[in-house]
C-alpha positions as CSV (number, residue, x, y, z in Angstrom):
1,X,-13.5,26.0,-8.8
2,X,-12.5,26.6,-5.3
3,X,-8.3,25.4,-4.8
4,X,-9.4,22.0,-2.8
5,X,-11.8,21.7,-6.1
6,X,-8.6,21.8,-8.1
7,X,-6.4,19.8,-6.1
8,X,-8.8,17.0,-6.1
9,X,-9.1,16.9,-9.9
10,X,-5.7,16.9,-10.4
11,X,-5.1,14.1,-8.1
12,X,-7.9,12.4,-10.1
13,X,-6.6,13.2,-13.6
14,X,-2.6,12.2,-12.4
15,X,-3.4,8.8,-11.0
16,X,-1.2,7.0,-8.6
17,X,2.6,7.3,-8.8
18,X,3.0,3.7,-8.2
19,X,2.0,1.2,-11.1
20,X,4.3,-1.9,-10.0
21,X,2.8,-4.3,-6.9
22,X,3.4,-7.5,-4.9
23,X,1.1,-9.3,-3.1
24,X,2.0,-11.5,0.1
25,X,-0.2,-13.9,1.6
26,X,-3.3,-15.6,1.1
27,X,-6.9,-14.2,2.0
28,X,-7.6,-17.6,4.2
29,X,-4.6,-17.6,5.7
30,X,-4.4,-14.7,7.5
31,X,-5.3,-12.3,5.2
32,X,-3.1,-11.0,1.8
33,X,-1.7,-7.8,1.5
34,X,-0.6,-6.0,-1.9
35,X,1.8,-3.5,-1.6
36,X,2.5,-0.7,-4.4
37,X,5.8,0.7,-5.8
38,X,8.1,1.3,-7.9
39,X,10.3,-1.5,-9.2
40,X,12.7,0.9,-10.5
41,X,13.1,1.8,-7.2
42,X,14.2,-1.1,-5.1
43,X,15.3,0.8,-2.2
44,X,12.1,2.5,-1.6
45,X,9.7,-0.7,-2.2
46,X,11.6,-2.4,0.2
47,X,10.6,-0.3,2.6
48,X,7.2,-0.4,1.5
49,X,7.0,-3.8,2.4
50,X,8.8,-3.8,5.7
51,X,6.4,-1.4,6.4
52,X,3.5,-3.3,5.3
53,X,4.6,-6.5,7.1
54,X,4.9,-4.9,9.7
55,X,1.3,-3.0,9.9
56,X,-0.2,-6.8,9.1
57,X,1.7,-7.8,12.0
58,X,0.4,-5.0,14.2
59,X,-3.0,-5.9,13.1
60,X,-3.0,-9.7,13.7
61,X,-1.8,-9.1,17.4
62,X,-4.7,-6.2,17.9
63,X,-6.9,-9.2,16.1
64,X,-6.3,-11.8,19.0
65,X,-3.5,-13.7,16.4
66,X,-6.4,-14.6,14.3
């Protein structure tokens, strides 16, 4: 196997690193958004959904507010 062969399997056989998730929103209100982490990592998932609010935010003002 050529090496992007490789890394692709390996990426395939190790799965994501992040099991835990939280989903906000509703799909007819504005859409939902889940958001993947690590519970044991508070810190870090926090910012993962800053982040994520933030990005739904972004998109709903490029979206006209719908």
């Amino acid at each position: 196997m050529t090496e992007p062969q490789l890394i692709t399997v390996k990426k395939i056989l190790e799965g994501s690193p992040f099991q835990d998730s939280i989903e906000i929103g509703t799909p007819g209100k504005g859409g939902a958004i889940k958001i993947y982490g690590d519970f044991a990592d508070p810190v870090g998932f926090e910012a993962r959904i800053h982040e994520a609010v933030r990005l739904r935010k972004m998109t709903s003002d490029l979206m006209g507010g719908v």
